[in-house]
C-alpha positions as CSV (number, residue, x, y, z in Angstrom):
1,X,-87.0,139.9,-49.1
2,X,-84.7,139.9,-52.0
3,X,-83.8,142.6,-53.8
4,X,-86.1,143.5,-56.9
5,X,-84.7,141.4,-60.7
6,X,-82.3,139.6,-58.5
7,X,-82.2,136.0,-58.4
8,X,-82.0,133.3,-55.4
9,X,-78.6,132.2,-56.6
10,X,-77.2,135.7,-56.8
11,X,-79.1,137.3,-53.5
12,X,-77.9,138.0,-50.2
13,X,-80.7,138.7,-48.0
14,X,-79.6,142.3,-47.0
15,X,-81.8,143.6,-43.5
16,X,-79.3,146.0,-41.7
17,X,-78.1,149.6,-43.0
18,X,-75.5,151.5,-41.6
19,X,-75.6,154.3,-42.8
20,X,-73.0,157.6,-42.1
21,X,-74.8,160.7,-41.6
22,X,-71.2,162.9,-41.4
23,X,-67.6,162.1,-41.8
24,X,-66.4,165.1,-39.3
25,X,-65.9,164.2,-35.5
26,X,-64.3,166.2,-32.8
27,X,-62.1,162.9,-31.8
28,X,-59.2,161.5,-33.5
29,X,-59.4,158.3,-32.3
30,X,-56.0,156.2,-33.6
31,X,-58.4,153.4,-34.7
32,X,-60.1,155.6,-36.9
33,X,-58.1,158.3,-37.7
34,X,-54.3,156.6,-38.0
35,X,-51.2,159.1,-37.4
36,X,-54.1,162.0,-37.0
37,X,-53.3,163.0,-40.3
38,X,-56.2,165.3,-41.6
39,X,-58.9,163.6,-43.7
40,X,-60.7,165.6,-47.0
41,X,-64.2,165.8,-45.6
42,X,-67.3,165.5,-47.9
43,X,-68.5,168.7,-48.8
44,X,-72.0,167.8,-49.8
45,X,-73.1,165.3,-47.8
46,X,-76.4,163.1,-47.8
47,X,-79.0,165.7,-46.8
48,X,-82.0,164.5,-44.6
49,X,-84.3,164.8,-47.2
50,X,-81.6,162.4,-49.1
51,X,-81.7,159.9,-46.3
52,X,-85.1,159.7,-45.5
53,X,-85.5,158.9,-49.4
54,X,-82.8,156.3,-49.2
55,X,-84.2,154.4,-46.3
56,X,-87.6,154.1,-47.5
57,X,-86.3,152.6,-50.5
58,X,-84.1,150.3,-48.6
59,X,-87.4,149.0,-46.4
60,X,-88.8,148.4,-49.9
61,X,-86.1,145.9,-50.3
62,X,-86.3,144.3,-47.0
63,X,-83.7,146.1,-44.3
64,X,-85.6,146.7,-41.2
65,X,-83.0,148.1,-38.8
66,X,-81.1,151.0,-39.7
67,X,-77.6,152.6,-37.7
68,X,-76.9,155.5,-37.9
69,X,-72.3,156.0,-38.1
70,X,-70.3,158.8,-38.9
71,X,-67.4,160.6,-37.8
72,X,-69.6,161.4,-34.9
73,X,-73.2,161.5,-36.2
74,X,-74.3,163.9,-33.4
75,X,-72.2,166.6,-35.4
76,X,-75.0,166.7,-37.5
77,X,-77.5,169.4,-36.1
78,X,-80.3,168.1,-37.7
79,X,-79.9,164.6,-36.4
80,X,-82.6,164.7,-34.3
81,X,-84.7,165.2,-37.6
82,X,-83.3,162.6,-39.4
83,X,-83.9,159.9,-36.6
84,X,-87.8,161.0,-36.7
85,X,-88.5,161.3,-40.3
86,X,-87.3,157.2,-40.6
87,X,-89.0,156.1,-37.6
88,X,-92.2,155.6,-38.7
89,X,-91.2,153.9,-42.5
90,X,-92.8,151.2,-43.1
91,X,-90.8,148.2,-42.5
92,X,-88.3,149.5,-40.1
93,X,-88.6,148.1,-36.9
94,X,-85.1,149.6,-35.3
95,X,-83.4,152.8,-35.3
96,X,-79.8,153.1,-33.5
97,X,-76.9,155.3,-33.5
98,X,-73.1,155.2,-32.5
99,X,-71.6,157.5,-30.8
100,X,-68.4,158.6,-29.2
101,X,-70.9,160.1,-26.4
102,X,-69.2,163.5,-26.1
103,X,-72.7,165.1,-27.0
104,X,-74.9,162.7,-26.0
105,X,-75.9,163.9,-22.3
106,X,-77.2,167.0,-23.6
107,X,-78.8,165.1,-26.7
108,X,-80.3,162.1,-25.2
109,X,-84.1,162.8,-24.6
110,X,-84.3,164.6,-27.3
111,X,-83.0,161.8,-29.5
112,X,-85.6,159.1,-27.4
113,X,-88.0,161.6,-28.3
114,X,-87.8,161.2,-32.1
115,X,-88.0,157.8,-31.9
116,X,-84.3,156.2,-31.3
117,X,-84.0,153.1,-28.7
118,X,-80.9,152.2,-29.4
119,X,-77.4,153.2,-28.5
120,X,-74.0,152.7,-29.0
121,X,-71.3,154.2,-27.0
122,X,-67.4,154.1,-27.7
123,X,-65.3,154.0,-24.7
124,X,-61.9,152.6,-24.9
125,X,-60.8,153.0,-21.9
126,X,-61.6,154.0,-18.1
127,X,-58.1,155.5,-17.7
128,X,-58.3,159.5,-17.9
129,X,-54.4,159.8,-19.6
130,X,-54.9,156.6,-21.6
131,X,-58.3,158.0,-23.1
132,X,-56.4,161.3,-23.9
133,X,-53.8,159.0,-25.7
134,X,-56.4,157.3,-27.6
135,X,-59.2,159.9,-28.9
136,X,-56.5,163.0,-28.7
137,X,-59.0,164.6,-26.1
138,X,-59.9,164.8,-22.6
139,X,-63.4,163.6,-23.0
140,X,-64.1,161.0,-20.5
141,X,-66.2,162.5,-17.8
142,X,-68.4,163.5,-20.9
143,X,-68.7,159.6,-22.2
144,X,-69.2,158.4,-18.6
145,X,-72.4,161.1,-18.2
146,X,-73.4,160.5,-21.7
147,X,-73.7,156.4,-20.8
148,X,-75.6,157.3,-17.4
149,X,-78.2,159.8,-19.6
150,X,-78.7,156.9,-22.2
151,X,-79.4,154.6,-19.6
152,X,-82.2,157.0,-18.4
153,X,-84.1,157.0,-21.8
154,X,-82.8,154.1,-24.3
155,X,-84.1,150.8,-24.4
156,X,-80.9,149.0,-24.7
157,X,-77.3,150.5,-24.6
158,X,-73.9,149.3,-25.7
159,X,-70.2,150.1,-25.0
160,X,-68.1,148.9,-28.2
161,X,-64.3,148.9,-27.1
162,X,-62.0,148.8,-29.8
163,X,-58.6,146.6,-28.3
164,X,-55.7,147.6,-29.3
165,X,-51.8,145.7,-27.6
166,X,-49.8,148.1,-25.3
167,X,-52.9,150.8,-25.2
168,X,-55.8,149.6,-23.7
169,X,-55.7,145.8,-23.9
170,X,-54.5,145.8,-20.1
171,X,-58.0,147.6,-19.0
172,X,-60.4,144.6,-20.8
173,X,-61.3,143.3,-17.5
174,X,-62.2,146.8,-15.9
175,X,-64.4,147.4,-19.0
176,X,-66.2,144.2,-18.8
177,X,-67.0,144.7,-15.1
178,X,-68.9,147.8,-16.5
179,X,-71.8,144.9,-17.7
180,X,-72.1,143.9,-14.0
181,X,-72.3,147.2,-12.7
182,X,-74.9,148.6,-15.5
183,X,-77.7,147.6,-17.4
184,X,-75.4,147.5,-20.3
185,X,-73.6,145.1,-22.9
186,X,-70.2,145.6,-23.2
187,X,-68.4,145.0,-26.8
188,X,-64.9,144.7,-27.6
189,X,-63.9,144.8,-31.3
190,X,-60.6,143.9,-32.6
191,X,-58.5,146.0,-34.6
192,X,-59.4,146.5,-38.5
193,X,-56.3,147.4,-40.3
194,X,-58.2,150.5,-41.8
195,X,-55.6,153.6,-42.7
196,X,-52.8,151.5,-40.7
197,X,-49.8,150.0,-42.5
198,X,-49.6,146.2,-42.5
199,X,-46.6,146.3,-39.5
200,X,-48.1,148.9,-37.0
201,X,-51.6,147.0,-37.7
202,X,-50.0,143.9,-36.7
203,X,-48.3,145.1,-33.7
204,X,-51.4,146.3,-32.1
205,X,-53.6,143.9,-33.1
206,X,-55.2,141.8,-29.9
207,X,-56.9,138.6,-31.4
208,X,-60.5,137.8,-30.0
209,X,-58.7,134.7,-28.1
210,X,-56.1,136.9,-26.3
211,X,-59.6,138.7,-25.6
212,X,-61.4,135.9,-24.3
213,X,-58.3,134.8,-21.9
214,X,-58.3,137.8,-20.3
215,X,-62.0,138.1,-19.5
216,X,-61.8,134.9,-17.5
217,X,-64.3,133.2,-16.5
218,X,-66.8,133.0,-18.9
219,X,-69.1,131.1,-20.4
220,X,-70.7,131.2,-24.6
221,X,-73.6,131.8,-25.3
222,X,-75.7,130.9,-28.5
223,X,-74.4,132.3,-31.5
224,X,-76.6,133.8,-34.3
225,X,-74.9,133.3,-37.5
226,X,-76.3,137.5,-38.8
227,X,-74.3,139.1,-35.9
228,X,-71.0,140.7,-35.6
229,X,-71.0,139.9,-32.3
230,X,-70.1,136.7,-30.2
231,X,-72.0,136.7,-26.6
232,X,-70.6,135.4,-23.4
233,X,-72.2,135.5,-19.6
234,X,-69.6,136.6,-17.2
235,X,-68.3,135.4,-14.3
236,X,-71.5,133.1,-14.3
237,X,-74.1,135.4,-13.9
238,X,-76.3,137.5,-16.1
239,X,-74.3,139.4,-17.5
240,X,-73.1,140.0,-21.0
241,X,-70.5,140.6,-22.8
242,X,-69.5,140.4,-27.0
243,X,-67.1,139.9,-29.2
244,X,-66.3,141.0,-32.7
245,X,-63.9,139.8,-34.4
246,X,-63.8,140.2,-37.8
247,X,-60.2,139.5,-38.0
248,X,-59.6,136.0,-36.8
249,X,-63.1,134.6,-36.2
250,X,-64.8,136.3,-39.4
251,X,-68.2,136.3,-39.4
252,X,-68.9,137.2,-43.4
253,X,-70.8,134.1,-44.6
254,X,-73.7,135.1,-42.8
255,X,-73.5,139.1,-42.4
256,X,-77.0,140.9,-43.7
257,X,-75.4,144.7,-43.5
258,X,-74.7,146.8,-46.2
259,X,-73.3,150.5,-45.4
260,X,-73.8,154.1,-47.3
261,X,-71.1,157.0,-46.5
262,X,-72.0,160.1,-46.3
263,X,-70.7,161.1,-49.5
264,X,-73.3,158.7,-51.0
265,X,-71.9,155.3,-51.7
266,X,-73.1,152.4,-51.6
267,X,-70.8,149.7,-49.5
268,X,-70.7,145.8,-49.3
269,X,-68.1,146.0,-46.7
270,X,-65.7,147.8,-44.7
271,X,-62.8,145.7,-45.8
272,X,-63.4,145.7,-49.5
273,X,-62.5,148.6,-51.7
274,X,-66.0,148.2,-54.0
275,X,-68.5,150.5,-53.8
276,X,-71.2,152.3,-56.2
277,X,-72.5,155.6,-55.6
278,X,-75.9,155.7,-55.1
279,X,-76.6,159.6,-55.5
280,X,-78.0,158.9,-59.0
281,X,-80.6,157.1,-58.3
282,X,-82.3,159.6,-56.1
283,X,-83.6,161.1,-59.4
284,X,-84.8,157.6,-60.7
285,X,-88.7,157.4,-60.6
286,X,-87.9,153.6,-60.1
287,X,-86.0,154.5,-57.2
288,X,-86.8,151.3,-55.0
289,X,-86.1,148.7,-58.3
290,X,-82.8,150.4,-59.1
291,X,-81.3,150.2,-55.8
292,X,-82.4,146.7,-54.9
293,X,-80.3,145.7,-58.7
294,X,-77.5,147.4,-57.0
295,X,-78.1,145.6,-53.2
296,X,-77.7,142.7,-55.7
297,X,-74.6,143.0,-57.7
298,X,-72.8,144.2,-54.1
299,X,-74.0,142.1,-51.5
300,X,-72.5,139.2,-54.5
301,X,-68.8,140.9,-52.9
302,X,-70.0,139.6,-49.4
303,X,-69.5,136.0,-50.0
304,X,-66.5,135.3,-48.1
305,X,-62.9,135.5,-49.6
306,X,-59.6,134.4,-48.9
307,X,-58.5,138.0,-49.9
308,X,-60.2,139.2,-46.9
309,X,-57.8,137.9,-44.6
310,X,-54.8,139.8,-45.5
311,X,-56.9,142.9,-46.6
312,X,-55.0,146.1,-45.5
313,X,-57.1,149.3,-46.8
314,X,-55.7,153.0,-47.5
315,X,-58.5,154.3,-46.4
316,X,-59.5,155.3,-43.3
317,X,-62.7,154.3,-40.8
318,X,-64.0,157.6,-40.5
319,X,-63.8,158.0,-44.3
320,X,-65.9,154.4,-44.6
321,X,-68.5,154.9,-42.0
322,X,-68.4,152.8,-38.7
């Protein structure tokens, strides 16, 4: 469905929301937080009542799976709300969240219980001083619970692995073997020069062929032009195993997400500095209209560009909404 007054020519067909419920999380992952310098959080952000406002009017213009990001979203204490006053809108057919898992264990059924199938889980590496290194925490034995709990209750689970040269790129094979082990899919995402400058970025970036050399042997699988991810069976067998590499193999001519931050702006893309804010709207009778106009004139910024290739942004990931 296309946005509401827009036309074919102009339209990108916009189905996936990812929307941050919080910019605050107890990690400071490097990735996300560069140099662990402190970040102005929101004061006001999106309330549930907000959200579950926005999301209806986003099924009215055709998303049907919604993610919820953050900073960690299960900092927010009325998550579990949220998740259950969206699951049953009318034209959502999936409900995720990602995570960095450190509150997941405890949160888990209750989360299932609301109505959310879907899971992602962060994990960079299986190493307990490496893992300190990266997140500034010592947090793993609580991500390694928190992926057991979700297998218990979630329909499908994920492990996205940001790789980064000289930190954790040496562990890609022990993290893969994770999909042969568990009834997971295991993720790894390259390095998005978000808050970094242009050198460091470039000295830690790992490119999704250095990725696919050191997982071996392994074989494609079909490639659907409106994911992020690349799939790939491992060592043969059933296993699986993505890629996303929106660095070197960039996947923007056929993307269908669009993002919100929790301070309430409206997103075509993590790499591009353009945004609206969508707060005004929420007082618009014509709610669902408005906002499709503005789906329109911003998903027109996701055609791909040759800027996007050199792209180095200020701001930082948490600050965007993973």
């Amino acid at each position: 469905m296309k946005p509401p007054g827009v036309s074919n020519s102009e339209a990108r067909e916009i189905k996936y929301l990812r929307l941050s419920i919080t910019d605050s999380c107890d990690m400071r992952c490097g990735y996300c937080v560069p140099h662990r310098t402190s970040i102005a959080h929101v004061a006001d952000p999106l309330s549930s009542e907000e959200i579950a406002l926005l999301v209806n009017a986003f099924a009215k213009n055709g998303v049907t799976k919604v993610r919820f990001t953050g900073g960690e979203p299960l900092q927010r204490p009325d998550v579990t709300g949220i998740i259950s006053s969206i699951v049953g809108i009318p034209g959502i057919e999936t409900v995720g969240l990602t995570t960095n898992g450190r509150y997941l264990k405890k949160l888990a059924a209750n989360l299932a219980g609301a109505g959310m199938r879907r899971v992602n889980i962060s994990l960079d590496s299986l190493d307990r001083k490496t893992f300190r290194l990266i997140t500034g925490c010592d947090a793993l034995n609580d991500v390694l619970d928190a992926i057991d709990a979700a297998l218990g209750v979630f329909e499908k689970v994920k492990i996205n692995t940001v790789v980064m040269r000289g930190i954790n790129d040496r562990e890609i094979p022990a993290i893969a073997s994770l999909a042969m082990s568990l009834p997971v899919e295991v993720r790894f995402i390259e390095l998005m020069p978000l808050g970094h400058s242009a050198s460091e970025w470039d000295m830690m970036f790992v490119s999704a062929s250095e990725i696919r050399r050191a997982l071996g042997n392994i074989e494609p699988l079909p490639y659907s032009g409106d994911s992020s991810a690349r799939m790939y069976s491992l060592n043969g067998g059933r296993s699986r195993v993505g890629i996303i590499s929106p660095m070197s193999e960039d996947f923007c001519y056929g993307c269908d997400r669009i993002r919100v931050t929790s301070s309430g702006k409206l997103r075509p893309c993590l790499r591009l500095p353009v945004e609206e804010d969508i707060r005004p709207l929420l007082r618009d009778t014509e709610l669902p209209a408005r906002l499709g106009e503005m789906i329109g004139r911003l998903s027109h910024h996701k055609l791909p560009q040759a800027s996007l290739e050199s792209a180095v942004q200020a701001e930082a990931m948490c600050s965007v909404g993973g």
